[in-house]
N, C-alpha and C positions, 0 to 999 in steps of 0.2 A: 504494500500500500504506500501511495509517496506521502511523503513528511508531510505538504500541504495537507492532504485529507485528513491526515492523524491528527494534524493540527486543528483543523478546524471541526471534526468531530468531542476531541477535547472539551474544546469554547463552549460548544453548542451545548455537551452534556452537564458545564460547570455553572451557565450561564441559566439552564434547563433547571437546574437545584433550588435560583432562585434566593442561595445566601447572600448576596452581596461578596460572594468571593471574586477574588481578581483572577482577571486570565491571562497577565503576563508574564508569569513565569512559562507557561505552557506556551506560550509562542516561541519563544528562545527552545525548545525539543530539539532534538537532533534524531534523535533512534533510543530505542528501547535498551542497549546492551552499550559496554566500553567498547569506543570508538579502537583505542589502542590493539597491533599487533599482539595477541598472548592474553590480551584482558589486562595488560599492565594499567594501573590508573596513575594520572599524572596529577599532580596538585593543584594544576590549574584549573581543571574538571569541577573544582567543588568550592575552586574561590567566586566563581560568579557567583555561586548561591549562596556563599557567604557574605561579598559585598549587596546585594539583592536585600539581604533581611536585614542589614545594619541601615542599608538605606530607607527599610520600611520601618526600623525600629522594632522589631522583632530579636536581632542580634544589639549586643553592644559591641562599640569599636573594640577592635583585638580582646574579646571574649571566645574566640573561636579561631583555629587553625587550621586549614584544610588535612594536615599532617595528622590531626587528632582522630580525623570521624572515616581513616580506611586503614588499609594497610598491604600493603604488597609482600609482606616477608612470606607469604605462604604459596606465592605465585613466582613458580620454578623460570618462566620468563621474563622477569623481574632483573634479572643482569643482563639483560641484553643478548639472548639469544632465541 
């Protein structure tokens, strides 16, 4: 299914709820699974949605480290092969 469709069935269903939730996080999607070779996750992956909640006030500044909320040590392609 391409991204547009995912995307805007998303909206429709978030929107369908009727809470007053926001639906931009859900536009920024990309795909359901890590993008990376091996399923490595790179730190950058989870600072948008770090910076995202501090700017919604949800996070507090540097209350949160992308380093904190995964971890690679258990994924064998994690050095680079």
């Amino acid at each position: 299914m391409p991204k547009e469709e995912v995307v805007d069935r998303f909206v429709k269903i978030i929107e369908g709820r009727g809470r007053n939730e926001s639906t931009e996080f859900v536009r920024q999607w990309k795909s359901a699974g890590v993008p990376a070779p091996g399923g490595v996750i790179d730190p950058g992956e989870f600072r948008i949605w770090i910076d995202q909640g501090v700017r919604l006030g949800v996070l507090k500044p540097g209350g949160a480290r992308a380093e904190d909320l995964f971890t690679n040590a258990y994924n064998p392609y994690a050095n680079g092969t």
